[in-house]
N, C-alpha and C positions, 0 to 999 in steps of 0.2 A: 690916385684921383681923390680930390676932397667929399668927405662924405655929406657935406652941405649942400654940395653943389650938386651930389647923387639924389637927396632928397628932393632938389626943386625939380630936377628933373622928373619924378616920379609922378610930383602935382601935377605938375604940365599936362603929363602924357593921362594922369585920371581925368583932371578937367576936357582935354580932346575927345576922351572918352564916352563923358557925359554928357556931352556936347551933341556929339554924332549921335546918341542913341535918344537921345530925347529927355533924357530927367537928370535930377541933378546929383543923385547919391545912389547906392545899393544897397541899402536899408539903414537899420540901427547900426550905431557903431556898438561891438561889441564889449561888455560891464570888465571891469578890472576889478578883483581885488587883493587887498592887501593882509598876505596869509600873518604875516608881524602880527601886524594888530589885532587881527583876530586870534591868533593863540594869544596875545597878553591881556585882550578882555577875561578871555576862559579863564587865565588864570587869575586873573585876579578875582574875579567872581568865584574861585574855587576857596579863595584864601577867605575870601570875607563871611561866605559860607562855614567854614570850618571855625571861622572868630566866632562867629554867635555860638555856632552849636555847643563851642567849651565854656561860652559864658553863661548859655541855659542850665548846661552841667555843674557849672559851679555852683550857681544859686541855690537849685536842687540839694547838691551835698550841703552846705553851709544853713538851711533850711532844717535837713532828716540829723544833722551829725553836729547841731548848737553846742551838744550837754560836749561831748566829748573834747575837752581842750587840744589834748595833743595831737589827733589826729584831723583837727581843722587846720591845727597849726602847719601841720606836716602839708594837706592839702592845700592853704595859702601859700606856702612856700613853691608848689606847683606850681599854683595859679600864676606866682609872679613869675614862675619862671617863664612861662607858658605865652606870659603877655610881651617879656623878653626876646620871647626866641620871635612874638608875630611883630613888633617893631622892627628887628633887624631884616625882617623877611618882610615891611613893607620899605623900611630905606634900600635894601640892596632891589625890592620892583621900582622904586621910586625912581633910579639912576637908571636911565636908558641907554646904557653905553651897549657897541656889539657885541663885547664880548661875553658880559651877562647873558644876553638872550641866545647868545650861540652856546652857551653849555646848560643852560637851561633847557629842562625835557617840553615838548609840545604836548599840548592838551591836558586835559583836567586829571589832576593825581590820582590814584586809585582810592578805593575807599579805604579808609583805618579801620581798622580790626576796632570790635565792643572790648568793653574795661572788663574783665569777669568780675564778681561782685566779690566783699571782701567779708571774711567771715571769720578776722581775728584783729585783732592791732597793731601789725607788725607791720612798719615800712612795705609798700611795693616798690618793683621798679619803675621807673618812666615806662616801660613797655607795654605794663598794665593797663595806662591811662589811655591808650588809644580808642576811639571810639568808630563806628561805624555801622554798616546794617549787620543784624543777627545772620550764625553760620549755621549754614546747612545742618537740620539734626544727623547726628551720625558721624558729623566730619570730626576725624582726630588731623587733620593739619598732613605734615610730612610723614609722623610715623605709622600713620594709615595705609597711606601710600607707600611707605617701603615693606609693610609685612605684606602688601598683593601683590608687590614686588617679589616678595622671599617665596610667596606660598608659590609661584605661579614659575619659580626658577626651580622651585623642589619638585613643583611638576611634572616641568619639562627634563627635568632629570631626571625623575623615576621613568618617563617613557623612552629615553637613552637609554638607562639601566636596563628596562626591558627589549628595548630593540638590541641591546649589545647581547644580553643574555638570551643563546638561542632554546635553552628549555623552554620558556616561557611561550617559544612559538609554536611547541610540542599538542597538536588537538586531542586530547584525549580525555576531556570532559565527559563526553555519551560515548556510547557505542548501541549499535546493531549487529545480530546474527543473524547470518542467511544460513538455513540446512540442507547443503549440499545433499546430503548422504552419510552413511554409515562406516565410509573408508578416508583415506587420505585424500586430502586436497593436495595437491600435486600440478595445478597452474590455475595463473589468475591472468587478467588481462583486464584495461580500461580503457575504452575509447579516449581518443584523445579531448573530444569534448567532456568528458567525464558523464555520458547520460547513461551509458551501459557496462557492463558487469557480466564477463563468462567468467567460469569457475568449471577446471576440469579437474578428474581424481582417477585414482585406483579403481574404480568402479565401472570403468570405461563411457561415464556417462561426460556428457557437456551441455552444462545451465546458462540461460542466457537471463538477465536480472535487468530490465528498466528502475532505474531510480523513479522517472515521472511517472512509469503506469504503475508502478507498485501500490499496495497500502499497508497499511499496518501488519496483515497476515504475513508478508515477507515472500509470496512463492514468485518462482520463475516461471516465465511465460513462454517460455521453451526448453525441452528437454530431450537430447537425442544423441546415439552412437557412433560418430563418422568414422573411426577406425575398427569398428566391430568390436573383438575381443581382447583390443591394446591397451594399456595404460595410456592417459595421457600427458605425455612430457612436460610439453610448453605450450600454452597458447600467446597471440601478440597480435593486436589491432596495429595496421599498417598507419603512416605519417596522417593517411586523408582521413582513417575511419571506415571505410567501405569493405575490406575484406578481412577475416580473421586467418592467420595462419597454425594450426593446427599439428603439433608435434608429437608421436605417439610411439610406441616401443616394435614398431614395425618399421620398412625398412624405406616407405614412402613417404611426404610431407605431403598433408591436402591444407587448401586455402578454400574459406568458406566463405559467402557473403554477410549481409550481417543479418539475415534471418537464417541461417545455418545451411542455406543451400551449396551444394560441389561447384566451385568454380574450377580448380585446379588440382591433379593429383601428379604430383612427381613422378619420372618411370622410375623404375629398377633397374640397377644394372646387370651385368655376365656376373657371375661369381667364380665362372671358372678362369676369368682372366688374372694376369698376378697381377698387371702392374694397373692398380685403382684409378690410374687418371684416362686410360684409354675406354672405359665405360662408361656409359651413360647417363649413370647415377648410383644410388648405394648400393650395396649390397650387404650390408648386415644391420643392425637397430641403429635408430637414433637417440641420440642422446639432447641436443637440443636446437635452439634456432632461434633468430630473429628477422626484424625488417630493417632496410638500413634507413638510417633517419634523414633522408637525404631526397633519396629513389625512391618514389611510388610502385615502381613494378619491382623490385630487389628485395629477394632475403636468403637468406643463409642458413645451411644446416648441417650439423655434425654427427659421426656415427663412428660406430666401431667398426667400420673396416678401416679405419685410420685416415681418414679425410675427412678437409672442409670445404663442402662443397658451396658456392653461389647459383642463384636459378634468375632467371626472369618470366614472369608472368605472363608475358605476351607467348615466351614458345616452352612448351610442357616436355619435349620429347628430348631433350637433353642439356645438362649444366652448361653455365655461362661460363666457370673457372674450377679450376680444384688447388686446395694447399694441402700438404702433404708434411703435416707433423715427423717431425728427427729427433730420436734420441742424440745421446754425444756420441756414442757408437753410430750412427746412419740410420738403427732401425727404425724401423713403422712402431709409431706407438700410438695409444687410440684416445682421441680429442675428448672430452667430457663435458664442456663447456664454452659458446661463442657468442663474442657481440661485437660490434661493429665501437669505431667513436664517436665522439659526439658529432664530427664534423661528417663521417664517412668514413676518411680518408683510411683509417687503420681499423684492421682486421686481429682480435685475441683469441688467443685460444688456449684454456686452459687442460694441461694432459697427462693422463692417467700417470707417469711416471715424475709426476708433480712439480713441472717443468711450465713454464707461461713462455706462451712464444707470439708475438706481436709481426706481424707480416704489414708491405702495404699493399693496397687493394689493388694496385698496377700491376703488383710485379711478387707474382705466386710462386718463386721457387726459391729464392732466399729469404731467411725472416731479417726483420729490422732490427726489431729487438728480439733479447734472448736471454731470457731466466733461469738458467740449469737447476737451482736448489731453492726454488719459491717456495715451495710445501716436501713437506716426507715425500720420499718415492713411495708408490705404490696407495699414497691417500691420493682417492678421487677429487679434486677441485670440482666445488659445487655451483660456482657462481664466479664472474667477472662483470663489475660495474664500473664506469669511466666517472669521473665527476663534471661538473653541469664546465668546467672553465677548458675540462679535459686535455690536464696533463698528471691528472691523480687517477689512478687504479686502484678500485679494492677486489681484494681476493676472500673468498671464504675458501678457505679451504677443509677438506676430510680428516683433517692432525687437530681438530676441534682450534682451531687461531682462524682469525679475520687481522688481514695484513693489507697495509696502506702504500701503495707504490708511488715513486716523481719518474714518469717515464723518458727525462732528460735523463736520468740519474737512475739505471736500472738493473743495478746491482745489487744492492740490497735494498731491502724493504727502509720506508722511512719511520714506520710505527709496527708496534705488534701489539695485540692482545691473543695470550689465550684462556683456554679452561671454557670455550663455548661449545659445547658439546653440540653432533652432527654425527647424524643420524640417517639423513637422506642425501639423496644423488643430486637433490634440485633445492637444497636448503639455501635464500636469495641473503641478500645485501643490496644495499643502495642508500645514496644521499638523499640530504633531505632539498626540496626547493632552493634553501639560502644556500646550499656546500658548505653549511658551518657542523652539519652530523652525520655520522653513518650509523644505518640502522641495522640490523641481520636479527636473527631469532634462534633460540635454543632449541635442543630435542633432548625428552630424557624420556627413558622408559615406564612403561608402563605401569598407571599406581605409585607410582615412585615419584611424584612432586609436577610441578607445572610449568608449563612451557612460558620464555621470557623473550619479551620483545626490546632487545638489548641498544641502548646509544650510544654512541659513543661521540666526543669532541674531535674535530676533523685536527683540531691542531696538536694540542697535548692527547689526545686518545685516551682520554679519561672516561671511566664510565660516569654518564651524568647523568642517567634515567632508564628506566627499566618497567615494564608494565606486563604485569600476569598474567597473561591471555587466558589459559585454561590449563586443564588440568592430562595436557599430551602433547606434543612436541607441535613446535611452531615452524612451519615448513617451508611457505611463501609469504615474502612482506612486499607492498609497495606504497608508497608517498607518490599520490598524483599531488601534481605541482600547482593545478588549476583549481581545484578542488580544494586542495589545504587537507586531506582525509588520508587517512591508511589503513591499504586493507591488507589482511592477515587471510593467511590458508592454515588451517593445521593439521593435525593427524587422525581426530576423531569425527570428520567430514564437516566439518564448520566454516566457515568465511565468515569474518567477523571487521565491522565498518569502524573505526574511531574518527571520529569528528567532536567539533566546537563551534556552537552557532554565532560565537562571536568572530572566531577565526577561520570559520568554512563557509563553504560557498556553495549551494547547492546541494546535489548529490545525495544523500543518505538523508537530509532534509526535507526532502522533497517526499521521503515517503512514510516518515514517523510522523506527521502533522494531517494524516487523511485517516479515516476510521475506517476501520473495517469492512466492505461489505454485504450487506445480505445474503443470503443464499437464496436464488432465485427460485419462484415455483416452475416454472417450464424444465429446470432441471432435474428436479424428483419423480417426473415420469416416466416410469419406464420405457412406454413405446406415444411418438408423436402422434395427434391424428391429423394430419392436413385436411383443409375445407375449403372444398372447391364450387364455390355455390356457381357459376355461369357458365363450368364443363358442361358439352354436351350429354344423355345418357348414359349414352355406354362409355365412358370414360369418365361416369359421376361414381365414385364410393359409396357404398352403404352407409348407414349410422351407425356410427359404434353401439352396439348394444350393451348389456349387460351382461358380467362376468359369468353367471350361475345359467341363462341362456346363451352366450356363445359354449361353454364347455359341453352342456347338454346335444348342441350338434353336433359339436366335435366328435363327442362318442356314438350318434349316428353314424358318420364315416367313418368306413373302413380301413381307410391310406391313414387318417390323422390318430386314433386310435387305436392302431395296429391289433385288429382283430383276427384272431388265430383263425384260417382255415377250415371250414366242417370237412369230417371226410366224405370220399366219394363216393355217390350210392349211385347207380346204373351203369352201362359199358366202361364210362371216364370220360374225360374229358382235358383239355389242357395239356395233354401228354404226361397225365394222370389214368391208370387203370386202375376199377373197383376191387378184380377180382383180386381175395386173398390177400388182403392191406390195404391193395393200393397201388401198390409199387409195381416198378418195372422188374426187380430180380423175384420179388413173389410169382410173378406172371410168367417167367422163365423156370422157376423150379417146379412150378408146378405142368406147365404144358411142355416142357422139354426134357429135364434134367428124372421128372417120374414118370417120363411115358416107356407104356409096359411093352409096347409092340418090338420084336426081334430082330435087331442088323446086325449081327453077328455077324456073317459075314457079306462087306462092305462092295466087296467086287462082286461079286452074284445080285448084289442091289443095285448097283450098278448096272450091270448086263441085262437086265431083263428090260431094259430099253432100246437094246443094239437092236435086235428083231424090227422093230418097230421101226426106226432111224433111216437101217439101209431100205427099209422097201418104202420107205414115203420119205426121202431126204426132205427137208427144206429152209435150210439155211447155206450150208455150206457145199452141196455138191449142185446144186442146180447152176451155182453161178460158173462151174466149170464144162458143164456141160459141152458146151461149141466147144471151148479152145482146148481142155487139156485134152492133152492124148492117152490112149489105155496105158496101163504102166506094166511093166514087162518087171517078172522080178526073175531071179538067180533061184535055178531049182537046186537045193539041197543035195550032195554026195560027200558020200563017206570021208574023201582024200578033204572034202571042209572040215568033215567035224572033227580027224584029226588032227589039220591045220589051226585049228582051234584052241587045239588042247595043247597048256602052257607044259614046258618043261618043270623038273622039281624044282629046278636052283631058279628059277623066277619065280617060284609063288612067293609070297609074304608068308611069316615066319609069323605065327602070332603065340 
């Protein structure tokens, strides 16, 4: 269709339009303009601009620089050039062809750079002569910008360098000690929010430690013996935080809340049974135990009757599972050591004949894995920790080595170190948060140098750091992960915090930064007095008196002064007689034991009451009176009283 004939169409149908509505347009027509012309105004007023400003500048220099010939001269020869180069640049604006204005930039040039001023005779370049408004003070141009560039890439490099280097994540800026006690620390344990701190030992005690309520003085706010006269093993705050379980050299595992109350004590089992897995629980010490990371009601615990037993919290009165450690020969050999993986799913146990035997948690009668010569036979394995990715094992073992397991690949170890002396049954190991270190602690004897909290690189197994604790064997370590802190148990009853406020969080924070507090006056009194001012009477207390008047009644009464007895002057009294002491045997020796009157003989003192008896009966014969009958006795003849008389050979022979 022709587009002429499209447009009249279009009028047409406007004109009908305004027609029918009653006016004759829809307002203004709307402004056109033309962007051409407008960018070649700008520019040319940019150029004309810039003509004057070099020709102010000219006059300027040829005014201040008369005397000097050559460098006017040299400045002339600018200038013409200067007046050259704005001629060609007003003939090529002059020619309005498209192709000009299509490679030509739109809008006004940017401003030229100022001339810097000259402070010798020497030719400049053209570059120099540019002119424009003054630069920012301070500004060097580009190489400004690339040294913020350089500083600000060495930055970000030094913080690669440190995030790659894992010392550098090591807190060990501060430390805090808590005083356990005067024996070995022997378990530690941290909620999993990191606000509290048990600490159990040799001593049979167990400390409970708030990081928030603490202050500076450092004591625990609970102190108490839930296994009586045991050592304690292990302790270990469950997944949620609510219950502590509680490992001790006796033959049960109790589970405590978190104010230390009994929730749960494991039974015991027969001891006279042989075969360990038909009873109901242990029957000889335990050696250790954990929670599984997994199950809120599940944990585990090992002992020397040569099982590892699982419990649940919900039923107390008998184990959930038993696994049942094998030498290569079949025997029973007894577990030292268990924890669960990081997922659950597998169960380790490290055992006395220095054998690592990995089971899975389904299926308790064959192990999965299986370690014949992990450690010396007969060194106790003190420790089994999984890594955070868990497929890496560390072992501490009793042959003084911490060894690195790939438990795809579980035949020989992937790393070793030794010469770390080990000393105790429960000396730990563990990774750090990142799984780029592993930590464990040394023991050495007593007087004889100081315990080391040893690192090691998770991949080369170099030693890359070490920190002196004290001056006696280092027994438990742990790296809470939330926290960034590690705390240490040792041998001389210490617990001891490392942190760094730049790279910790909380925790041991929370209680170096509160002062001390008072020692309250309510507590220096001996005895309280409560005041009861709106009791009735006789349930109102007296006023306390004074010390020098309550004593003085005291020694009035008898009961509170215990004042010796006078003795007894008249008959007696009390079951008390005067005469002759006092006493009851006085009273005897004297009216019975020296009385002078003669009974010699006893049956004649006797009888002299028969007389009397038979002719006035009156107890015993009155009441027979009616019924008995007289009684008829056998008169006495000779053929008796020889019937009587025994023959020789029966008498007794004396």
């Amino acid at each position: 269709m022709d587009p002429s004939k499209m447009d009249e169409d279009k009028m047409s149908e406007d004109g009908d339009i305004s027609s029918v509505m009653g006016f004759s347009g829809f307002g203004k027509k709307a402004r056109t303009f033309d962007l051409d012309a407008i960018f070649e105004q700008t520019r040319r007023t940019a150029i004309e601009r810039s003509q004057r400003v070099l020709e102010d500048r000219h006059k300027s220099e040829e005014e201040g620089q008369s005397s000097q010939s050559v460098k006017s001269s040299g400045q002339a020869q600018k200038a013409k050039a200067a007046t050259c180069r704005k001629q060609e640049s007003e003939s090529s604006s002059g020619s309005d062809s498209d192709s000009d204005s299509d490679s030509e930039s739109i809008g006004p040039p940017p401003p030229p750079q100022r001339k810097a001023p000259h402070h010798d005779d020497d030719d400049d370049d053209d570059d120099d002569d540019l002119v424009g408004p003054p630069l920012p003070p301070g500004y060097t141009g580009s190489t400004a910008r690339s040294d913020d560039d350089d500083e600000d890439d060495d930055a970000g490099a030094a913080e690669d360098e440190d995030d790659d280097n894992p010392v550098k994540r090591i807190p060990d800026s501060h430390e805090i000690t808590l005083q356990h006690g005067t024996r070995s620390v022997s378990a530690l344990a941290l909620d999993p929010s990191g606000a509290r701190l048990v600490t159990g030992g040799y001593d049979f005690d167990v400390r409970f430690w708030d990081f928030a309520g603490m202050d500076q003085a450092l004591q625990a706010f609970r102190s108490l013996q839930p296994c009586e006269c045991h050592q304690i093993k292990s302790l270990q705050y469950s997944i949620t935080g609510d219950v502590i379980l509680v490992v001790s050299g006796n033959a049960q595992a109790k589970v405590l809340d978190r104010d230390g109350f009994n929730v749960m004590e494991c039974v015991k089992g027969d001891q006279y049974i042989v075969d360990m897995a038909n009873t109901k629980g242990h029957t000889a010490m335990l050696n250790g135990g954990c929670w599984h990371p997994k199950i809120k009601e599940e944990f585990m615990t090992c002992s020397n009757d040569g099982t590892v037993r699982t419990w649940d919290l919900s039923s107390e009165k008998k184990h959930k599972s038993v696994f049942k450690p094998r030498s290569f020969q079949g025997k029973k050999v007894t577990p030292t050591c268990c924890t669960y993986s990081r997922d659950g799913k597998l169960i380790a146990a490290g055992c006395q004949d220095g054998t690592i035997q990995i089971w899975d948690r389904n299926l308790s009668v064959h192990t999965k894995f299986h370690c014949r010569q992990a450690h010396t036979p007969g060194s106790d394995p003190s420790c089994l920790a999984f890594s955070y990715d868990g497929f890496t094992l560390a072992s501490r073992g009793g042959d003084d080595t911490l060894k690195i397991w790939d438990i795809r690949n579980f035949k020989k170890p992937v790393n070793v170190a030794t010469g770390l002396t080990n000393n105790f049954a429960m000396t730990d190991c563990c990774f750090s948060p990142d799984d780029k270190l592993v930590v464990t602690g040394t023991s050495v004897k007593k007087d004889q140098g100081s315990g080391k909290l040893a690192f090691f690189d998770r991949t080369s197994f170099e030693r890359v750091y070490e920190i002196e604790v004290t001056n006696a064997s280092v027994v438990r370590c742990l790296w809470h992960p939330k926290l960034n802190q590690i705390m240490v148990g040792t041998a001389n009853g210490l617990a001891k915090v490392y942190y760094d406020p730049v790279k910790s969080h909380r925790g041991a924070m929370l209680c170096v930064v509160k002062s001390q507090r008072k020692e309250r006056q309510a507590e220096t009194l001996t005895q309280d007095y409560i005041i009861t001012p709106h009791a009735l009477p006789m349930f109102r207390e007296a006023r306390q008196r004074s010390t020098r008047k309550q004593l003085e009644k005291d020694r009035l009464d008898p009961k509170k002064s215990h004042k010796p007895e006078p003795p007894v002057s008249g008959p007696g009294r009390g079951g008390r007689v005067a005469a002759h002491g006092g006493t009851l045997s006085s009273f005897i020796v004297k009216n019975i034991a020296l009385d002078k009157t003669d009974d010699s003989n006893p049956r004649e003192a006797i009888l002299r009451h028969a007389k009397e008896a038979s002719e006035n009966p009156y107890w015993v014969a009155p009441a027979y009176t009616e019924t008995q009958p007289e009684p008829l006795f056998a008169e006495e003849s000779d053929e008796d009283e020889e019937a009587e008389k025994e023959p020789e050979w029966k008498k007794r022979k004396i």
